[in-house]
N, C-alpha and C positions, 0 to 999 in steps of 0.2 A: 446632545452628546453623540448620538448614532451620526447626526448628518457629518458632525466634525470628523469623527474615527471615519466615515464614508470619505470626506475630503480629503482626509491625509492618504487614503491609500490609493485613492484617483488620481490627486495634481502630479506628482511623479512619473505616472505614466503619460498623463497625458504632455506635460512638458517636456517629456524626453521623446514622443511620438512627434509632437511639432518641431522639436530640431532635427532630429530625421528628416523633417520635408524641408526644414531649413537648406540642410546638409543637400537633398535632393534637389532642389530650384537652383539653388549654387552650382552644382555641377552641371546640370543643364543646360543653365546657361553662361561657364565656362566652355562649354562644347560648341556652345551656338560661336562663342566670343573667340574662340580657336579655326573655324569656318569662315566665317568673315573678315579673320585679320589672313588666311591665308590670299582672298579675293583683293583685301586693301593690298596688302605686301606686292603681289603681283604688277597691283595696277599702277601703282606708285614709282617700282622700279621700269615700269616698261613706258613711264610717259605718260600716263593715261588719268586725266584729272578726278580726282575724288571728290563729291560735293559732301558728303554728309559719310558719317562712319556711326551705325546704331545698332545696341545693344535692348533686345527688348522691342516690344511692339503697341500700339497706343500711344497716349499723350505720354510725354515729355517731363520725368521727375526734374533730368538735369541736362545742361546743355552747355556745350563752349565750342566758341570759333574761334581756331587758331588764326592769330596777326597775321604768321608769315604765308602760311598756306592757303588761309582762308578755307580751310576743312571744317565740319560742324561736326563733333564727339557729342554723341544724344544717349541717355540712357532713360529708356520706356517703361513703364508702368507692367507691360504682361511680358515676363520672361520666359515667351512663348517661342522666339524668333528673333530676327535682328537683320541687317539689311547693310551694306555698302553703295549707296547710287553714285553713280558716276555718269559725268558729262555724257550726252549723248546715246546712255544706254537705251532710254525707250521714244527717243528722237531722235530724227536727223539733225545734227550739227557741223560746219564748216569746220571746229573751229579743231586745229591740228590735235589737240591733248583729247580728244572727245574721243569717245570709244568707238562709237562707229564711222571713224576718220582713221583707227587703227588697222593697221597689215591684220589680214582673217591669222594669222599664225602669233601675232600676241594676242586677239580677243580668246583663242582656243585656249591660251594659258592662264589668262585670267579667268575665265570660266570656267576652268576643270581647275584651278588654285585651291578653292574652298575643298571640295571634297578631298582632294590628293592631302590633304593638311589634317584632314580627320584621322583619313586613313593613317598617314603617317605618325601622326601622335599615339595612334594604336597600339603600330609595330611598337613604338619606343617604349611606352610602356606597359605594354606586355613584357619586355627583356625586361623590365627594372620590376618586374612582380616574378618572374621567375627567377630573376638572379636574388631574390630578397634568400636568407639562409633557411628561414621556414617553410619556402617553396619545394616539396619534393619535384622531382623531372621524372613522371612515370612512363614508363612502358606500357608494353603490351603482352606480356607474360606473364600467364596465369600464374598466380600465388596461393590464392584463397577461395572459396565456394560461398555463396549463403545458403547458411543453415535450413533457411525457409523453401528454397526449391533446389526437386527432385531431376534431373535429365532422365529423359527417359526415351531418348533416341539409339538408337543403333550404334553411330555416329557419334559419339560422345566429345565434348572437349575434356581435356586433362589435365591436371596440373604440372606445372613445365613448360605446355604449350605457348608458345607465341607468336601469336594472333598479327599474319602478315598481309592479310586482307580481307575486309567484308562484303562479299559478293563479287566484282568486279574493280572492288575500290581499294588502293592500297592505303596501311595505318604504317603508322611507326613508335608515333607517343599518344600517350594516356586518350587526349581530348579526341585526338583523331578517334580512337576508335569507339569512345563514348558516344561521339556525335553518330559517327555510323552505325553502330546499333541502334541509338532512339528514333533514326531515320529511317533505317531498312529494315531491320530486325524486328517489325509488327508483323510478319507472313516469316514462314521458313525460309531462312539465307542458306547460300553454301558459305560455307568459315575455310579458309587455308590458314592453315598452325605451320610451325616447322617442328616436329617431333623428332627431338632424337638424332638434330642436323639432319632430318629429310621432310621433306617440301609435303605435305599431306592435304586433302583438299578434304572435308567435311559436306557433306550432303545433306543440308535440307534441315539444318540444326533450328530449336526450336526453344526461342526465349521466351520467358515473361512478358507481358506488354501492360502498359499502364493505359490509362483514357482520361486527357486533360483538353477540357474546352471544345470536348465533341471530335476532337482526332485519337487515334490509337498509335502508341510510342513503343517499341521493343525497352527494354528494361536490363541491363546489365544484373546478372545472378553473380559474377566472380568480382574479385580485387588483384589487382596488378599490383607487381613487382616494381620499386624504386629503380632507377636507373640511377650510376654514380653521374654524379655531378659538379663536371667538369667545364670549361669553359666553350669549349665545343658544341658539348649539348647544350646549354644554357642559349645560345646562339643559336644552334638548330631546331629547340625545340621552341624557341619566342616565333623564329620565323615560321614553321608549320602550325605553330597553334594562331600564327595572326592570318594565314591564309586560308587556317580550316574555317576562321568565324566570318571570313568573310562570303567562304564556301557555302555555312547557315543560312548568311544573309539571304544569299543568292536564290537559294534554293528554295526557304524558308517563303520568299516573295513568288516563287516560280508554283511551289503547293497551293499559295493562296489564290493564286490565277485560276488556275486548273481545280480546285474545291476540295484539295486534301484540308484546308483549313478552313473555319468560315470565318465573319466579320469579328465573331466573339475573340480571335486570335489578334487581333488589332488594335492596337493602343495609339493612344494620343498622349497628347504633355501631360493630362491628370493620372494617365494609367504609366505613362511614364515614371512621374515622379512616385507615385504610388511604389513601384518595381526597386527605384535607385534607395530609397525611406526604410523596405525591405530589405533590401541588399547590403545597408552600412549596418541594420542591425547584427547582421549574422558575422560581423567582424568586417576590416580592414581589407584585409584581400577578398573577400566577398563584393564588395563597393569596389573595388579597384578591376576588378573582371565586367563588374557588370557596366562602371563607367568608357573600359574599351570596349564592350560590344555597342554601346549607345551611340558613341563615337565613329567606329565603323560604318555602323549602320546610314547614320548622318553621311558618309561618303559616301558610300553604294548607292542609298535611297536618290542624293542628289545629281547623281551619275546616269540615273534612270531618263531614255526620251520621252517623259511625260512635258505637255505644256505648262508651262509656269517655271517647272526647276530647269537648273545648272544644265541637264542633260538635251533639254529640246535645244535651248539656246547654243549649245555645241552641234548638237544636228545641222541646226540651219546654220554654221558657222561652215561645218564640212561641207554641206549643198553648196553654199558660198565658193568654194575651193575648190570645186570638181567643176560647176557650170562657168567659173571665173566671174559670175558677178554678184550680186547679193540676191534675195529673192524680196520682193515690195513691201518692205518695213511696214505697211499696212495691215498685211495678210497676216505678215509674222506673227504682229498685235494683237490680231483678231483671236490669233493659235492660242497665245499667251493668255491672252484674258478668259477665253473658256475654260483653259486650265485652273484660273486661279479660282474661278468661280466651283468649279468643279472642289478645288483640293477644298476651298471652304467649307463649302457643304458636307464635306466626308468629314472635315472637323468634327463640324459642328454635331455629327450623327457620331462620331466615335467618342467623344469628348461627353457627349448625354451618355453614351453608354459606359462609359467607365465611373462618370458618377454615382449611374444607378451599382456599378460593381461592387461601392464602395459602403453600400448600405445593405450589400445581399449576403 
């Protein structure tokens, strides 16, 4: 009797915890599968032979070659990754549809395709989650206080205030200025308000700060003001809030460099899926934010001149185009392959440690 009454109030959670990650692997690798059709689309349209289009990495669940094309559509076992190869990418070939037989000015388009396709499915939607009607378009004029903290600066902010820059960096809406307080707002900022239609600069104002994963975050204490929601904003604010997450990206990689962050801030596809699992719990628009930041991130990351990704292989496409010739497809190889072996290994150590996360 106990184990049954035990079972019935278990299998529910746990079957609705596994379509979360269902939910989670699917978008995943919808994002990988939007990256790689932007690399095929390119290469397709500019001439440039496709041998294989794959979704997924490992052995081969399903497979078809198209008659006319003679393209292979693969879909692999770990929906960790996915891949477009095409004629002559990591040889030399003669043969004129080969990639490396391309003008350096189409290979540069089909190698920055994939990310530019992340990125862009971002912007779009982002608009289609802020134009949704439940979407408020916040500002940056204070409304509200929490109860729980006291200001106790000289310098006070006030309500009315709104909040036109943090530190040196200008906000407009909500996220902007979210993002720059959990960024800068761990030491005293100066705040500029406009009070009262006059321009005021704050001195040395001093927030809350949280501590997640071994770094310290400023903490927003107040709640902003709606802004009407019109079609203008809804426009302005898709596109400043798709350029503030890519501004995190950025940045967020630039902290890790420099050890405002450590390793424990670093996810792999388990910590990944983990995140997106979380995210459609908390609602609809929850998952839909956090599916454009992942997406994003997949452009930026791939954008990076590290060996292996999207981004070396533009570098040495640019070297290509300044020195007028190529540099010895050997060498390139050699760059390529320490890369990959590289990015493995970092798998492999963030990937153990997201398992272990998962039982801590």
């Amino acid at each position: 009797m106990s184990i049954s009454l035990f079972s019935g109030i278990l299998m529910p959670e746990i079957v609705t915890n596994i379509l979360y990650v269902i939910v989670a692997i699917f978008i995943f690798g919808l994002l990988i599968l939007i990256h790689e059709l932007g690399h095929y689309t390119a290469a397709r349209l500019l001439g440039v032979k496709v041998l294989e289009f794959s979704i997924g990495m490992g052995p081969a669940l399903v497979s078809y070659t198209s008659k006319k094309t003679e393209i292979k559509y693969s879909l692999r076992l770990f929906p960790i990754g996915g891949y477009v190869k095409m004629l002559g990418e990591d040889e030399e070939n003669d043969d004129p549809a080969a990639l490396n037989s391309a003008k350096p000015w189409k290979r540069l388009i089909i190698l920055s395709s994939g990310a530019l396709m992340n990125i862009l499915t971002g912007v779009i939607a982002m608009f289609i989650l802020v134009a949704t009607p439940n979407f408020l378009v916040g500002g940056t004029t204070v409304a509200e206080f929490d109860e729980s903290y006291t200001q106790t600066q000289s310098e006070e902010i006030l309500l009315g205030d709104r909040i036109v820059r943090i530190g040196d960096t200008k906000v407009k809406y909500y996220q902007e200025l979210a993002y720059e307080i959990m960024h800068q707002c761990y030491e005293p900022t100066d705040i500029t308000v406009v009070r009262n239609g006059e321009t005021v600069t704050l001195h040395n104002v001093v927030f809350p700060v949280i501590e997640e994963q071994g770094a310290v975050f400023g903490d927003m204490f107040f709640k902003v003001s709606a802004m009407e929601k019109t079609f203008g904003n809804v426009v302005s604010y898709s596109v400043h809030a798709s350029f503030s997450t890519i501004k995190m990206i950025w940045q967020s990689l630039f902290d890790l460099i420099t050890g405002r962050y450590g390793l424990s801030a670093v996810s792999g596809p388990v910590g990944v899926t983990k995140a997106v699992a979380e995210s459609a719990k908390l609602g609809v628009a929850n998952l839909v934010y956090m599916s454009i930041f992942i997406t994003m991130n997949l452009g930026v990351f791939n954008l990076l001149p590290l060996p292996a990704l999207d981004g070396s292989r533009i570098v040495f496409v640019l070297i290509e185009m300044i020195r007028g010739k190529p540099i010895n497809p050997k060498y390139e190889g050699y760059v390529h392959l320490a890369g990959i072996i590289v990015l493995l290994i970092l798998m492999v150590v963030v990937t153990f440690k997201d398992i272990i996360s998962l039982f801590s």
